[in-house]
C-alpha positions in Angstrom: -124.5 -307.6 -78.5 -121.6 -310.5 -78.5 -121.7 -314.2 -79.0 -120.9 -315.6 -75.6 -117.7 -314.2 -74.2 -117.5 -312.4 -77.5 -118.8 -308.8 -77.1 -117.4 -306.7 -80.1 -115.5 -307.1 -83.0 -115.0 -303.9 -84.4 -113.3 -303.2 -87.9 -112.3 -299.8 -88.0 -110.5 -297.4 -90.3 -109.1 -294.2 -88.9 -108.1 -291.4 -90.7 -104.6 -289.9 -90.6 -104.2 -287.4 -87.9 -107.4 -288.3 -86.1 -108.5 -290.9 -83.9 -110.5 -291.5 -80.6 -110.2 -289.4 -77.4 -109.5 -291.3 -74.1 -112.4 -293.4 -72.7 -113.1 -296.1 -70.9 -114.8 -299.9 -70.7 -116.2 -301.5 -68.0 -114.7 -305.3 -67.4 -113.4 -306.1 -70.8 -110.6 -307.9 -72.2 -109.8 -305.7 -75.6 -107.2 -306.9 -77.9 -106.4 -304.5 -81.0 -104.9 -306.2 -84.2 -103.1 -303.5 -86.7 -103.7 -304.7 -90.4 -102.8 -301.1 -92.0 -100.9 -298.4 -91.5 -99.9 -297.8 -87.5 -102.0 -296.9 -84.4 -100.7 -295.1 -81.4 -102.1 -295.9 -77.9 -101.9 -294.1 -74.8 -103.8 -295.2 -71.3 -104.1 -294.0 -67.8 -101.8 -296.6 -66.3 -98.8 -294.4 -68.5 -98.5 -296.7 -71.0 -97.4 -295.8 -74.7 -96.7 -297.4 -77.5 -97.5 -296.7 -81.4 -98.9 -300.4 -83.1 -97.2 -301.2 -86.7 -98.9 -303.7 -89.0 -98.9 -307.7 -87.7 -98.3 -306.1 -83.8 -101.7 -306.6 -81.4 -101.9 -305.3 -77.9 -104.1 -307.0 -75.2 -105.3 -304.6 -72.4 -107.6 -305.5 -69.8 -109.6 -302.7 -68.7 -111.5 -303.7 -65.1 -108.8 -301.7 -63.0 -110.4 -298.7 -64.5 -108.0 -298.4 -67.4 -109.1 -294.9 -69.8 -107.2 -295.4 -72.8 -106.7 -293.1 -76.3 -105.9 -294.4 -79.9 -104.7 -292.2 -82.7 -103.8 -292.4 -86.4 -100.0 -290.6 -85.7 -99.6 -290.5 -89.5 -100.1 -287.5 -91.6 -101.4 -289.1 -95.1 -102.2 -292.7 -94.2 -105.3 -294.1 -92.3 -104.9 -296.9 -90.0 -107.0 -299.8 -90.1 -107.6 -302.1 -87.4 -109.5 -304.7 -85.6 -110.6 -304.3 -81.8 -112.0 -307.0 -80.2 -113.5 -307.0 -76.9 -114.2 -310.1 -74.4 
């Protein structure tokens, strides 16, 4: 697991209408970079906001953040990086 600070890089592809229910992650730095389609984020500190290609979003996520991410498209999938530190 991880290269020094580095703990994950994941590449994933979501399909449209789906994604991942809200969760959490102990003392991690997460940055998401959108490279296709958009991603929509929601997390327990009532922050929303939907991700277009080129956009990341850096969350830190020792508070106790729980956080969702979801494809909001109907026919596209989303594909994106998220990289944990």
């Amino acid at each position: 697991m991880g290269f020094s600070a580095l703990r994950v890089i994941n590449d994933d592809r979501v399909a449209a209408d789906s994604g991942f229910d809200t969760h959490g992650h102990r003392d991690m730095e997460i940055i998401s970079y959108v490279l296709e389609g958009e991603i929509a984020h929601k997390d327990s500190a009532v922050n929303v906001a939907t991700l277009p290609p080129g956009e990341f979003q850096l969350m830190s996520t020792g508070s106790g953040i729980r956080h969702s991410e979801f494809d909001p498209s109907q026919t596209k999938e989303v594909h994106f990086l998220q990289i944990w530190i």
